[in-house]
C-alpha positions in Angstrom: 53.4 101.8 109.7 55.4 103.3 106.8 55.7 102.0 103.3 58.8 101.9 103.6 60.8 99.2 105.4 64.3 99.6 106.8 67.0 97.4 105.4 69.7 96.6 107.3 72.6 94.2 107.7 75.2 93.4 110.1 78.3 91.8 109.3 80.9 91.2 111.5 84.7 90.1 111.1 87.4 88.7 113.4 90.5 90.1 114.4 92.1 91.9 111.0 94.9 91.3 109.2 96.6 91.4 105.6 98.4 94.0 103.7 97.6 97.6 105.0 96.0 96.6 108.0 98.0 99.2 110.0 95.8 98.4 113.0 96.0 95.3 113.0 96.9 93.1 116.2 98.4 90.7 114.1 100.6 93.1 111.8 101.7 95.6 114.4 102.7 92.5 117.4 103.8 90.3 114.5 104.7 91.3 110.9 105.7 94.9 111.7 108.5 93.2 113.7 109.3 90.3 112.0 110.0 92.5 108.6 112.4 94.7 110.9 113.6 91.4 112.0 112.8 92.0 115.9 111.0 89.8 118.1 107.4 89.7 117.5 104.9 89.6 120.5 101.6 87.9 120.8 98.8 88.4 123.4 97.9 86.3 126.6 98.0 82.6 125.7 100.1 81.6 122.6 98.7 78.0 123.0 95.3 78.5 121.7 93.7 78.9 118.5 92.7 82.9 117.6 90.8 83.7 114.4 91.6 86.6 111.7 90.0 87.9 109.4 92.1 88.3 106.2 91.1 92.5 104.7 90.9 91.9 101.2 88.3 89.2 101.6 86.6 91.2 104.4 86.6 94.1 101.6 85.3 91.6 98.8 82.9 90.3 101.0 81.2 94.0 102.1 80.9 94.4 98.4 78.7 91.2 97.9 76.9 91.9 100.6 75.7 95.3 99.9 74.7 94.4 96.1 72.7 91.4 97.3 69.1 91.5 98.1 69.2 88.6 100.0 71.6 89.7 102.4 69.4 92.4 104.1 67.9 92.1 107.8 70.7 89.3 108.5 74.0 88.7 109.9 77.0 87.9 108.7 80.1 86.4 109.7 82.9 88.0 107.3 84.5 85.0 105.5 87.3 83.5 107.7 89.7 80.4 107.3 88.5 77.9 109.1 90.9 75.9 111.7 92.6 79.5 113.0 96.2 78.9 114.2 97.6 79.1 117.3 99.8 82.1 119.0 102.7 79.6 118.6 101.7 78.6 114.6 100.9 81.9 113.1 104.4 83.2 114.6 105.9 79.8 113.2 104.3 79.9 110.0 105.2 84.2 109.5 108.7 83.7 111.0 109.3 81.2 107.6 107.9 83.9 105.2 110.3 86.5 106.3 112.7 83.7 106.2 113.9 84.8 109.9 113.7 82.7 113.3 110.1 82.5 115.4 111.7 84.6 118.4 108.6 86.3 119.8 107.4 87.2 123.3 103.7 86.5 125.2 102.3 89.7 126.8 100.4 88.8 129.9 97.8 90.8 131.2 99.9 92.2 133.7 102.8 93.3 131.4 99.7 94.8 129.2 98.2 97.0 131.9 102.0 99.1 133.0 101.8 99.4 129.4 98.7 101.1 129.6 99.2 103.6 131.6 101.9 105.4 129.1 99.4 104.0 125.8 96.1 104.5 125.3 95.9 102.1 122.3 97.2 99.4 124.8 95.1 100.8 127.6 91.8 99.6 125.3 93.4 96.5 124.6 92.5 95.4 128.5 88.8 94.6 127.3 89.5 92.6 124.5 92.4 89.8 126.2 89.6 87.3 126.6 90.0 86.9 122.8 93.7 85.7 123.5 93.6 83.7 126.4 90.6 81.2 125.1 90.2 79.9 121.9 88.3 82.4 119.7 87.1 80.2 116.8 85.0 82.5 114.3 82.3 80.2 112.0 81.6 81.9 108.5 80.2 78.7 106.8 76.7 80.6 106.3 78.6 83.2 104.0 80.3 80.8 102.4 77.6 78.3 101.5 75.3 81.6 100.2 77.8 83.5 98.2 80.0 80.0 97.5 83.0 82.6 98.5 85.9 80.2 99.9 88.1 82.4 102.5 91.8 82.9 102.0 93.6 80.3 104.2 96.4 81.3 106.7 99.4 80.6 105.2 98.2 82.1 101.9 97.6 85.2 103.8 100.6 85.6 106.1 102.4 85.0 102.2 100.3 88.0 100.7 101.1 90.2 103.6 104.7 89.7 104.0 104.8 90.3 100.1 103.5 93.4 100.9 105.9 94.5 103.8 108.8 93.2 101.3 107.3 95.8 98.5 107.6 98.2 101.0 110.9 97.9 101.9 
């Protein structure tokens, strides 16, 4: 056996989104369209509630992890805002940011796959519609109560991302 031991860690993260997340579910369905005032879109079931992962504390949180010792031969769960909205909430609750009406569309399974067959980005989407149609609920407490890092809530994130699509504009 070597001297040396491997250190490793594995973190893991939700669904993205936040400014710049330009492959992001979330901002592509839902704030790419609301900022051109269109109808947003959301996957499968809009009745259930679907954890993100907001960039800039998944970025902040990378950081910590690689400078702490502690952190090696573990995993993570990326720090997420507990209680994720629903399909129907986090198109509410963005619609009000960009100060336009919640018009959006579900995209059922079926509508997804004729998609696919002109998209290969949709095409890949086919494995991951579980996520949508139950609730994916993503638990980050143990990152939390080690690095006493609080996750940006929801409707502070949807604000910091549609400030972003606003500076774009």
């Amino acid at each position: 056996m070597s001297s040396r031991t491997a250190l490793t860690s594995s973190a893991r993260a939700a669904d993205f989104y936040g400014p710049a997340a330009r492959t992001s579910i979330a901002n592509i369905l839902v704030f790419d369209k609301l900022a051109r005032r269109e109808k947003a879109a959301w996957l499968v079931n809009d009745s259930v509630p679907h954890s993100f992962t907001f960039t800039p504390d998944a970025g902040k949180s990378l950081a910590m992890l690689a400078a702490s010792e502690t952190s090696w031969n573990q995993t993570w769960h990326v720090p997420t805002a507990a209680h994720p909205l629903t399909g129907k909430e986090f198109v509410r609750l963005a619609a009000t940011r960009f100060g336009v009406e919640p018009r959006y569309r579900v995209l059922t399974p079926f509508m997804l796959k004729v998609a696919g067959v002109f998209n290969s980005d949709v095409r890949e989407l086919g494995e991951m519609l579980y996520q949508y149609a139950s609730p994916y609920v993503f638990v980050s407490s143990k990152f939390t109560k080690a690095f006493g890092f609080e996750p940006t809530d929801y409707a502070t994130g949807i604000e910091q991302t549609r400030s972003t699509y606003q500076a774009q504009q």
